[in-house]
VOGU-3710 file (C-alpha; in Angstrom, 3 decimals, decimal comma):
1> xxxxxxxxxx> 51,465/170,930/81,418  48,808/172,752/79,530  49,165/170,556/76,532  49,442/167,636/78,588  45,668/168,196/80,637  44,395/169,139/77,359  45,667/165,858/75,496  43,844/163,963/78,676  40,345/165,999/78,188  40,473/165,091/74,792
11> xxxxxxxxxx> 41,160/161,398/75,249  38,189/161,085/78,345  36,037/162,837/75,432  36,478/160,464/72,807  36,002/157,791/75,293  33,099/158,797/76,472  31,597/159,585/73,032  32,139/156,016/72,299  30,581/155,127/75,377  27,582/156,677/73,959
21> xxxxxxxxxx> 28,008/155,421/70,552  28,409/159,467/69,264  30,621/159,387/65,945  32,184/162,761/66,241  35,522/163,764/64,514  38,543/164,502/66,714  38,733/167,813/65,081  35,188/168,805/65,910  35,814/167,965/69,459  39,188/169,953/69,386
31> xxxxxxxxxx> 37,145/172,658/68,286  34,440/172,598/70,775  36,969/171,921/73,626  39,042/175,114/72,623  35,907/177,250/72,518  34,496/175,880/76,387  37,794/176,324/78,034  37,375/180,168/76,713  35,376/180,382/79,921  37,074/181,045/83,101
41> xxxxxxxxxx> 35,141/178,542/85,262  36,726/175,628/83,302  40,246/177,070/83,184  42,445/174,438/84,415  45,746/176,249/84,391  45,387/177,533/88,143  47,335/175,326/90,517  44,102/174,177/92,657  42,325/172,434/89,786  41,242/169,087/90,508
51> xxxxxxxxxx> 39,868/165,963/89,107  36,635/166,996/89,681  37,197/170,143/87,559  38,413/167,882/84,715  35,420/165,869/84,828  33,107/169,115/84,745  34,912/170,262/81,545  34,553/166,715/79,981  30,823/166,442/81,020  30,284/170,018/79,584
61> xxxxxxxxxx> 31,498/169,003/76,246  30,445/165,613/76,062  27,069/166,804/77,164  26,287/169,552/73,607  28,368/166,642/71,417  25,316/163,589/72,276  22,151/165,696/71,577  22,813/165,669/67,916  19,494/167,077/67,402  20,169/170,428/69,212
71> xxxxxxxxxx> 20,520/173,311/66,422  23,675/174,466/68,577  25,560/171,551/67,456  24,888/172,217/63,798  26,099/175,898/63,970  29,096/174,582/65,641  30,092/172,340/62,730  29,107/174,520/60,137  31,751/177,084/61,941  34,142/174,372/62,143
81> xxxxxxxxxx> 33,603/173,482/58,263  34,149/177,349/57,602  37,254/177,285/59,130  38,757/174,498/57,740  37,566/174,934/53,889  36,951/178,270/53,379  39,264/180,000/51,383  39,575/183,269/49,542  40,075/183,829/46,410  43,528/183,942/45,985
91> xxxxxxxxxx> 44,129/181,135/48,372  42,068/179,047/45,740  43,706/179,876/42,702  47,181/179,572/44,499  46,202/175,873/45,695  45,000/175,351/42,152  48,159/176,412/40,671  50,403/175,051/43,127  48,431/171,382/42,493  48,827/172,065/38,315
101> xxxxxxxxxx> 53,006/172,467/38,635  52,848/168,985/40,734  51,217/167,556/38,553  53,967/168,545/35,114  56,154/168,548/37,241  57,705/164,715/36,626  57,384/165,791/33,129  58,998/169,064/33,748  62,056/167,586/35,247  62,344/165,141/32,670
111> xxxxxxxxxx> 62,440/167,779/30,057  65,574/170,077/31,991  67,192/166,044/32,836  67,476/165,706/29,287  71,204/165,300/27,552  71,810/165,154/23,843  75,850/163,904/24,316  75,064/161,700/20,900  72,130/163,617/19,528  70,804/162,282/16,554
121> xxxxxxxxxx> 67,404/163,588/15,016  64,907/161,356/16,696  66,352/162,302/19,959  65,827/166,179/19,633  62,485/165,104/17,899  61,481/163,168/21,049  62,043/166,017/23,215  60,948/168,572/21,461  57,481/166,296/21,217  57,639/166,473/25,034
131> xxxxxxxxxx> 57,613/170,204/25,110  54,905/170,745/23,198  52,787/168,032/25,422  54,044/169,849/28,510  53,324/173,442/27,072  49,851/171,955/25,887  49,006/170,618/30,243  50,506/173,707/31,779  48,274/176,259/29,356  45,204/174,290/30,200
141> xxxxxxxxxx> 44,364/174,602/26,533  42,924/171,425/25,408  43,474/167,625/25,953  47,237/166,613/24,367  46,257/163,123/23,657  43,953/164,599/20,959  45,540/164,582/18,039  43,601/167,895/16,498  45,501/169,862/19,945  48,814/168,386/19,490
151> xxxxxxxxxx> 49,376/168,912/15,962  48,005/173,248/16,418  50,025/173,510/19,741  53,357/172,160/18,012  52,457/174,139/14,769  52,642/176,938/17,000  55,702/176,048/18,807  57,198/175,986/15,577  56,601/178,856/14,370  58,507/180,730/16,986
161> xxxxxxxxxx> 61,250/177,859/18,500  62,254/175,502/15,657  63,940/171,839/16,403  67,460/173,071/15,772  67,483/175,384/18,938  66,750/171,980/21,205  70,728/171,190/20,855  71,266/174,518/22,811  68,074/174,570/25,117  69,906/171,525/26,533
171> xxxxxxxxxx> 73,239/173,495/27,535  71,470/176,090/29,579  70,874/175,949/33,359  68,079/174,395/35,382  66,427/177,886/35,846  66,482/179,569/31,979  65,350/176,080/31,357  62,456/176,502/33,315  62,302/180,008/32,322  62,374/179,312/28,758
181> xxxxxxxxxx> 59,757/176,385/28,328  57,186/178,951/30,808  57,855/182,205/28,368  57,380/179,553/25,167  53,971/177,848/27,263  52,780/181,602/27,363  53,742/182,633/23,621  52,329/179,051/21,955  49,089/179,519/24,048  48,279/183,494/22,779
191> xxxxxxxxxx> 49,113/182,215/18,977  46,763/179,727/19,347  44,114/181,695/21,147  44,548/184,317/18,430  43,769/181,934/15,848  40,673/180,437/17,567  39,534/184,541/17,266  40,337/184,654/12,974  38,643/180,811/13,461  42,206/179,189/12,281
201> xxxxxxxxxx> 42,122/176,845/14,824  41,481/177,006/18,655  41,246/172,618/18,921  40,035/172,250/22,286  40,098/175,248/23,390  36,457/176,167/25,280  34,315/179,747/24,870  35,475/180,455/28,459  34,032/183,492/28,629  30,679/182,450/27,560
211> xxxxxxxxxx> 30,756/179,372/30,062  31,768/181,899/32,758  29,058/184,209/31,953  26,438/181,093/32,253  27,796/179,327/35,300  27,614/183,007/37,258  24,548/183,714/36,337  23,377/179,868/37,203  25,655/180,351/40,321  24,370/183,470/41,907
221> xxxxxxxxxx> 20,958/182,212/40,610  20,871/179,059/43,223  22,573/181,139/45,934  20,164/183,190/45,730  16,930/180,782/46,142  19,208/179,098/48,826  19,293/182,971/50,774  15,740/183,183/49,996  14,722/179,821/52,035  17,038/180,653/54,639
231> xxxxxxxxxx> 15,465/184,336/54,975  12,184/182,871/55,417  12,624/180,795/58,076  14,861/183,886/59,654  12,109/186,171/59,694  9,589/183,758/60,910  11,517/183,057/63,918  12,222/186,370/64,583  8,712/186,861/64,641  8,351/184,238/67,157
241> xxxxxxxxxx> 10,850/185,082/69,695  9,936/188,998/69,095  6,978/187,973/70,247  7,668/185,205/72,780  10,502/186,820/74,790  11,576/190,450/73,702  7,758/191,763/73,600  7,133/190,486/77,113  10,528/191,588/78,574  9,151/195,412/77,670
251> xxxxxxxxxx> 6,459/195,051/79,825  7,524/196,611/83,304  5,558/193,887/85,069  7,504/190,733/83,458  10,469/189,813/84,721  13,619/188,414/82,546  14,310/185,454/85,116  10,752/183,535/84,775  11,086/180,959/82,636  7,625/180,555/81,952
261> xxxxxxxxxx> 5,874/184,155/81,637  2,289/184,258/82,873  1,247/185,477/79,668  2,582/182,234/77,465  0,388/180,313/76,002  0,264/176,928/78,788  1,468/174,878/75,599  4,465/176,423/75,366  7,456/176,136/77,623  10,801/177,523/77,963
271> xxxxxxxxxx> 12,987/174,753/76,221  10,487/175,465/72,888  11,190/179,000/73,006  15,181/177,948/73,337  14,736/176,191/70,473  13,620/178,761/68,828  16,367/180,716/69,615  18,945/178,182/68,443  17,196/177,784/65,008  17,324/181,603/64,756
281> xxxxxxxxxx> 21,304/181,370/65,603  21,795/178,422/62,767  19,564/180,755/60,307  21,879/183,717/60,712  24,616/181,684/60,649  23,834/180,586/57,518  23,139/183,819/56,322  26,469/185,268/57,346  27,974/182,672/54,698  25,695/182,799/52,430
291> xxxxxxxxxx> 26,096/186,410/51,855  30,015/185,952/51,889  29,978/183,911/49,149  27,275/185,935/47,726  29,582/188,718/47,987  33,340/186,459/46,278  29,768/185,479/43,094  29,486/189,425/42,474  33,428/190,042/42,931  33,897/187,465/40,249
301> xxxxxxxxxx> 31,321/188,650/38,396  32,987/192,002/38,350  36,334/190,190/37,268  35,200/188,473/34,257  33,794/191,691/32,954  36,947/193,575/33,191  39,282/190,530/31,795  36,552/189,713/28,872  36,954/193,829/28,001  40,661/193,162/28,441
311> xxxxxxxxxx> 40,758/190,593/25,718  39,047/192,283/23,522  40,783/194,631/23,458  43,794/193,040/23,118  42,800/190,767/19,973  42,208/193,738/18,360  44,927/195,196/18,741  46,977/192,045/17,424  44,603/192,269/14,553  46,164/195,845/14,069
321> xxxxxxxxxx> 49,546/194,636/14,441  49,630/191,779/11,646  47,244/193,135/9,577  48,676/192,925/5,889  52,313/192,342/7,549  54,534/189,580/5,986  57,078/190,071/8,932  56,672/191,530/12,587  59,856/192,076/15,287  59,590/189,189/18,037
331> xxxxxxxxxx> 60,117/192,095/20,594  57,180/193,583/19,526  54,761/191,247/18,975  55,633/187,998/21,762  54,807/190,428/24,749  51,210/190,830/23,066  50,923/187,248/23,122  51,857/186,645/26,031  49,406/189,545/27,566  46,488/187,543/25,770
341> xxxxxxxxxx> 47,790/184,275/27,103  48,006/185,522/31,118  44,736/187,338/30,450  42,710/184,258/29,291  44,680/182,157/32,669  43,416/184,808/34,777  39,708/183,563/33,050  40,693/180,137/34,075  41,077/180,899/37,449  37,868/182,617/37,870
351> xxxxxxxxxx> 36,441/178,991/36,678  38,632/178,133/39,800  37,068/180,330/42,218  33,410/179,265/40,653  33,819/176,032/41,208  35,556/176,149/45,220  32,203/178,980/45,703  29,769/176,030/44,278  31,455/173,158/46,512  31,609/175,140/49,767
361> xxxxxxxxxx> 27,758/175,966/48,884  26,586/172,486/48,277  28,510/171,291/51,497  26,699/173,867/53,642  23,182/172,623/52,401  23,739/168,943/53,250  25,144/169,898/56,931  21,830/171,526/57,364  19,306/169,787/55,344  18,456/167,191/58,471
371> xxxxxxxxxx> 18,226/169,211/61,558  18,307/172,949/60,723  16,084/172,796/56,796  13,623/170,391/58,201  11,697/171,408/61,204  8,488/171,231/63,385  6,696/173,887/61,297  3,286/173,454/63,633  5,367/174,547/67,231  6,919/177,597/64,700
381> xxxxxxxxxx> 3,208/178,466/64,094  2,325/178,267/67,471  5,251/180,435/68,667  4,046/183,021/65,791  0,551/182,565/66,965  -1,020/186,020/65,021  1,993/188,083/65,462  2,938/189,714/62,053  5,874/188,357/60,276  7,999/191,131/59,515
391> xxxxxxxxxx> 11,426/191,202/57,115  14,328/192,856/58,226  13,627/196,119/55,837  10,374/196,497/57,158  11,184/196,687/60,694  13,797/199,340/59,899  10,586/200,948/58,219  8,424/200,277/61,200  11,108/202,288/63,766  11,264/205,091/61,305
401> xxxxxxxxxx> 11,761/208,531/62,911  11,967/206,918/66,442  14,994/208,535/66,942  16,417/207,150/70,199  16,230/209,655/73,162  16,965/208,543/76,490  19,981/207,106/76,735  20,954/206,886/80,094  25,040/206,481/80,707  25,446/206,462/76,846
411> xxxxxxxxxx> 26,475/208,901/74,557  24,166/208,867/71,220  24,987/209,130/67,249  22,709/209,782/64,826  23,195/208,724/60,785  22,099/212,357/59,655  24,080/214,374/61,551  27,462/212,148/62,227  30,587/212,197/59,905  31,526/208,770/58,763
421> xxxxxxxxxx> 28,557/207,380/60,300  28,862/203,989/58,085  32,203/203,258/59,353  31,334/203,397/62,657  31,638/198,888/64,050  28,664/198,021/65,521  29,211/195,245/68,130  26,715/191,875/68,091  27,007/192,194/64,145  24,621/194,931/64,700
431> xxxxxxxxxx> 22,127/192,793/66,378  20,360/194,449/69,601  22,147/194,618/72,033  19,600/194,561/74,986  17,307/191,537/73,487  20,955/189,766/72,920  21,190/189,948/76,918  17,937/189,561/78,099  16,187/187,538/75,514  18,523/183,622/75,976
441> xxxxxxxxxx> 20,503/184,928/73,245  17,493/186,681/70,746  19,183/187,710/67,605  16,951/190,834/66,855  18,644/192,398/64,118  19,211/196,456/65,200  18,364/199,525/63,785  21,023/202,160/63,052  18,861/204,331/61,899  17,334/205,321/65,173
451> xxxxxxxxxx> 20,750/206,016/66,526  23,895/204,257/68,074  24,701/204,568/71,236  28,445/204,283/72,907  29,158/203,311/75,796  32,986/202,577/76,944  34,832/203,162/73,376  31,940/200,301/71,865  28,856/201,418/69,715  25,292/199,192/69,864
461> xxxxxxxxxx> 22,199/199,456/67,726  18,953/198,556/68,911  15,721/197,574/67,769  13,585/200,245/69,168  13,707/203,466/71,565  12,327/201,762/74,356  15,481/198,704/73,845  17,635/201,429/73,832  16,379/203,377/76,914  16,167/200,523/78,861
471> xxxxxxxxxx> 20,358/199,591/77,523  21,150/202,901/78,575  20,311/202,654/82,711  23,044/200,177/83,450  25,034/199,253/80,351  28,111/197,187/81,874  25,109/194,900/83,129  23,778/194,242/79,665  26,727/193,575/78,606  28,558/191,905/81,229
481> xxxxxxxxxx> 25,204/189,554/80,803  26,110/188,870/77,324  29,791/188,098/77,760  28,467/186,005/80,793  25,932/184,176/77,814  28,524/183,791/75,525  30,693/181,279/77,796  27,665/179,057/78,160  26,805/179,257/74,419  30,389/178,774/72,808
491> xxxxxxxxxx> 28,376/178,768/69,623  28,189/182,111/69,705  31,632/183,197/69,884  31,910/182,707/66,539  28,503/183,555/65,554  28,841/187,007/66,713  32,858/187,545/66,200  33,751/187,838/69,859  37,041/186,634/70,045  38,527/190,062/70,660
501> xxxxxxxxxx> 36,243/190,296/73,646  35,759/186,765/75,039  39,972/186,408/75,562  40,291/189,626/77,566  37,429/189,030/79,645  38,558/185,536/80,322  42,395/186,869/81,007  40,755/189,588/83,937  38,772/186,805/85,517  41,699/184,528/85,956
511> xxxxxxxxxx> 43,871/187,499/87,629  40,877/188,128/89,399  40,665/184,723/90,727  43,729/183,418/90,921  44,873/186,448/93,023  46,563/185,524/96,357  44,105/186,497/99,358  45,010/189,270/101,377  45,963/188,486/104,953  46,180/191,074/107,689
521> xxxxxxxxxx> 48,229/190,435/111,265  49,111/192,361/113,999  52,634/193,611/114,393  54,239/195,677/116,841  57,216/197,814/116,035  59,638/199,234/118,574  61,209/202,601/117,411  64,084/204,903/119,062  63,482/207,429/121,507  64,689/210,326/118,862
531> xxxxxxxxxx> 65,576/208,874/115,646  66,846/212,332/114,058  69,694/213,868/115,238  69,339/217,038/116,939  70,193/220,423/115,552  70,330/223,014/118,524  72,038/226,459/117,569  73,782/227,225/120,712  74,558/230,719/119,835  70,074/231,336/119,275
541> xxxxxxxxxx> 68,165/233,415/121,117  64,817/235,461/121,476  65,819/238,328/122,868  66,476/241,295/120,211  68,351/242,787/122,919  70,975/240,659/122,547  71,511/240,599/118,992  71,462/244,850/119,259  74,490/244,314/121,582  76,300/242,049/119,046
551> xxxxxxxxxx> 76,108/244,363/115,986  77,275/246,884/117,917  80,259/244,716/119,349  80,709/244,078/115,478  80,614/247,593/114,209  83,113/248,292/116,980  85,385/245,924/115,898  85,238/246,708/112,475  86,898/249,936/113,524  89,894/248,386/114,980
561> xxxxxxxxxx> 94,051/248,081/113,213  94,912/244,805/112,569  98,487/243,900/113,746  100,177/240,591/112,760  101,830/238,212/115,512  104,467/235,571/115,895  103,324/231,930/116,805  105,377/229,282/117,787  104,772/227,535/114,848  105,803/230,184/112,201
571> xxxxxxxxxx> 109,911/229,071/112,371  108,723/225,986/110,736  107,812/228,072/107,563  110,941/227,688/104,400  111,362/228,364/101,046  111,466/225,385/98,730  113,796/224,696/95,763  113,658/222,667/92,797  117,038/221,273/91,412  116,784/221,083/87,608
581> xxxxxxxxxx> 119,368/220,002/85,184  120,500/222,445/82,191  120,012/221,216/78,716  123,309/220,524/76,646  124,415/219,817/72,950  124,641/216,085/72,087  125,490/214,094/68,774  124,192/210,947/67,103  125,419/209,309/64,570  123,184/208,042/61,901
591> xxxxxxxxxx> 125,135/206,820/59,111  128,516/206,727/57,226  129,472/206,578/53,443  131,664/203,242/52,137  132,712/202,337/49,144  134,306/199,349/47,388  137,296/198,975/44,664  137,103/196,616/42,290  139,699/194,898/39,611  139,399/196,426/36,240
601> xxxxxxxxxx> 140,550/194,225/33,425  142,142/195,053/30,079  142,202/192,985/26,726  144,246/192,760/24,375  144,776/190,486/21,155  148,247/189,078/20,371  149,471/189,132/16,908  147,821/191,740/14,977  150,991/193,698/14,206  154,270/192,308/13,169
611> xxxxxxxxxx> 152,437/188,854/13,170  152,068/186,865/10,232  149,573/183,583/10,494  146,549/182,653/12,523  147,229/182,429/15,737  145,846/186,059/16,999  144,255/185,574/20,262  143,287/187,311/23,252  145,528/188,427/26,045  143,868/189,610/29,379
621> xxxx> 145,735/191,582/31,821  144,722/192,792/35,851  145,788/195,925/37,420  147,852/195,014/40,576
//
């Protein structure tokens, strides 16, 4: 049913988008569907819902998908873009991989299909031509349509797997076939790499390292301008909403709910301070990638180092190994190739990983060049006014050695004098957590410095003492506020990675109110006169009077003979016997002897004596 209703919502959404003439892609409003119904008032799993709850949940989404304009909407799709085509590392050089067998792969087969039933030369030549291509694609070492790669990579071949052995690479099984031609890819490519080092050869082959050197530096370069920008426009509307909403909600005499404080300026009104807001959200959201792929630039960085000392070290110790050698064992020699080989692929797949960090980085600045690069930089100014624009290091400087103090319900850490204090999770993504729930979602970052305070198993930073104090009085209602924000704003589920807390909440609110009511009646119940049996000792009484008189009746029987008497029952009384049999000798036979007599036969031959002639012959006689 649950797939069903959800099916429906997204149908009526796509509709309606139409309607409006919205393009939005069914995925985007799959996401933003999945992220409203996190909030319990448009769960439609409880067995009341109705059409008119249906049509709440489709007017709540089609409502943030038609202002296109909104800041909201862009965080929303750059989270949905992040989700989709973000991958790590070794996701990227796996799909790279994976695409790079596909593609050899038609030739691949056709290599292990091959027969040679009537082999003749230009057979085994043809095939052995087709290695040497395949070898040349699967090493990523050069074009093999150039003639200048061909002829080095099937020089090479040569030199270790001559034309001859084709008639028995054909005989072997699908898998050493396979096995074979990767082992020879791997021993072809480090001879030819350790030629382009004695400059022998190397056709096609690029200065990987050097181009991997450049296009980090380049890399990192532009992400870093791109941060820059971003951090800019970060700080300056932190500035503004410091100063717009989190200032004023200090003052004891302002209160939270007025949407227009008496103290704005009468130009500015509530939905440009909520813009603010949401352009601070999209800035940080930004940020939060930005510095994630900032962070995959320095890890490759860190790789390329390590693999460029790798082969170098490596080359020279091949250049040990042959040096002034006519002839060098296979076994110890082709595992140093192929070491050289895997550690100039593990090169290429850094170019990999360059290249999906450059993509996903270009993609990120077109989503936000129109609505979130590009804004009204007059109403910023005016939300500044002459408040001090402050980066995020400085305001840590500013709250230096205002360690937090009161804390109310919460239990305090401090950095200095708290073991492991840098592993400790700050919730929010360490952003305050009192101008998170009273300032429309203010992303002030927090300061650790000052302290962390803990309240139910969770730690929060703040931006200053007084945030903090003012947390501590009635934390569950700071953050019950945010959780309560959160629903309204799916944008920041994501933003803040509250998954872990939004699902829970949303699970207790459902059990809360889909609980059956409690209904009370009055009932009469009828119950016996004495349910228990009685247990009155007959022979009980009070008086120790009486119970003198018994021991003594006792003790005076005690001293009496005892003499036995006939009853009229006792002739009944006999002994009883038991008949038995008594054991006797008996005999069994088992077995007997026989025997058999058999006719024993005598020869003779006739006419040996007296005889003269031929005619001697054999005479047989029987006993009777």
């Amino acid at each position: 049913m649950e797939n069903r209703v959800k099916a429906y919502l997204m149908e009526t959404i796509v509709k309606d988008c139409k309607v409006k003439e919205c393009d939005v892609s069914s995925d985007f409003i799959d996401f933003l569907l999945d992220l409203v119904l996190l909030n319990p008032e448009y769960d439609f799993v409880r067995e009341d819902t109705c059409q008119t709850d249906l049509s709440s949940i489709v007017s709540a989404v089609t409502t943030k998908l038609t202002d296109q304009t909104r800041p909201s909407l862009v965080v929303l799709k750059l989270q949905l873009y992040f989700k989709k085509h973000y991958v790590s590392r070794d996701e990227a050089i796996l799909k790279h991989r994976k695409c790079l067998y596909t593609k050899t792969a038609p030739l691949l087969r056709e290599i292990c299909n091959a027969t040679l039933q009537k082999s003749t030369e230009q057979d085994a030549e043809k095939l052995y031509q087709k290695m040497v291509i395949f070898i040349v694609l699967l090493s990523g070492l050069g074009n093999p349509s150039v003639p200048g790669v061909l002829r080095e990579a099937s020089a090479a071949l040569h030199s270790v797997y001559r034309i001859s052995e084709v008639n028995h690479f054909v005989t072997l099984p699908l898998e050493r076939k396979e096995g074979q031609l990767t082992e020879l890819m791997l021993i072809v490519a480090g001879i030819r790499l350790f030629n382009r080092d004695l400059q022998r050869g190397g056709e096609g082959i690029d200065d990987l390292p050097s181009v991997l050197q450049e296009a980090i530096a380049k890399t990192q370069s532009s992400t870093m301008h791109v941060l820059e920008k971003i951090m800019n426009k970060v700080y300056n509307f932190t500035a503004a909403i410091d100063r717009t909403i989190c200032a004023s909600l200090e003052r004891e005499d302002v209160c939270s709910n007025d949407p227009n404080p008496p103290h704005w300026p009468p130009e500015i009104t509530s939905d440009h301070v909520e813009w603010a807001v949401q352009m601070l959200a999209a800035g940080r959201q930004q940020e939060v990638y930005i510095r994630k792929l900032l962070d995959d630039i320095e890890r490759c960085d860190c790789n390329v180092k390590g693999l460029m000392e790798k082969l170098q070290a490596r080359l020279l110790q091949l250049h040990g190994a042959i040096h002034c050698r006519t002839a060098i064992p296979t076994v110890e020699i082709y595992p140093q190739f192929i070491d050289l080989a895997n550690t100039w692929m593990q090169l290429q797949d850094e170019v990999v990983v360059l290249s999906s960090i450059n993509t996903f980085l270009w993609e990120l600045q077109s989503m936000t060049i129109n609505h979130v690069d590009t804004f009204d930089d007059a109403l910023l100014r005016m939300l500044i006014d002459d408040g001090q624009v402050l980066t995020d290091a400085e305001r840590l400087e500013e709250q230096m050695g205002k360690m937090i103090n009161e804390t109310g319900e919460c239990q305090v850490f401090y950095p200095n004098i708290t073991k492991d204090f840098d592993q400790i999770h700050v919730e929010y993504l360490g952003f305050c957590a009192w101008s998170l729930a009273e300032g429309m979602g203010a992303l002030i970052p927090g300061n650790p410095n000052i302290g962390v305070l803990k309240w139910n198993g969770k730690y929060f930073a703040f931006s200053s003492r007084e945030a903090a104090s003012k947390f501590g009085v009635d934390p569950e209602r700071f953050v019950n506020g945010t959780v309560e924000f959160v629903y309204n704003h799916p944008e920041y589920v994501n933003l803040l990675q509250m998954h872990d807390e939004i699902k829970p909440a949303k699970v207790q609110t459902m059990s809360e109110t889909n609980s059956d009511p409690k209904v009370l009646h009055d009932q009469e119940v009828q119950t016996v006169l004495h349910p228990l049996e009685s247990n009155i000792v007959k022979d009980y009484t009070f008086s120790t009077w009486e119970y003198r008189r018994r021991a003594l009746q006792l003790a005076s029987i005690c001293q009496r003979a005892t003499h036995s008497t006939q009853t009229y029952k006792s002739h009944f009384r006999s002994s009883v016997y038991t008949h038995a049999a008594p054991p006797r000798d008996r005999e069994v036979q088992t077995m007997r002897d026989n025997y058999a007599n058999t006719t024993r036969l005598k020869n003779f031959i006739y006419g040996l004596r007296g005889k003269r002639g031929d005619q001697q012959h054999v005479v047989q006689f029987e006993d009777a």
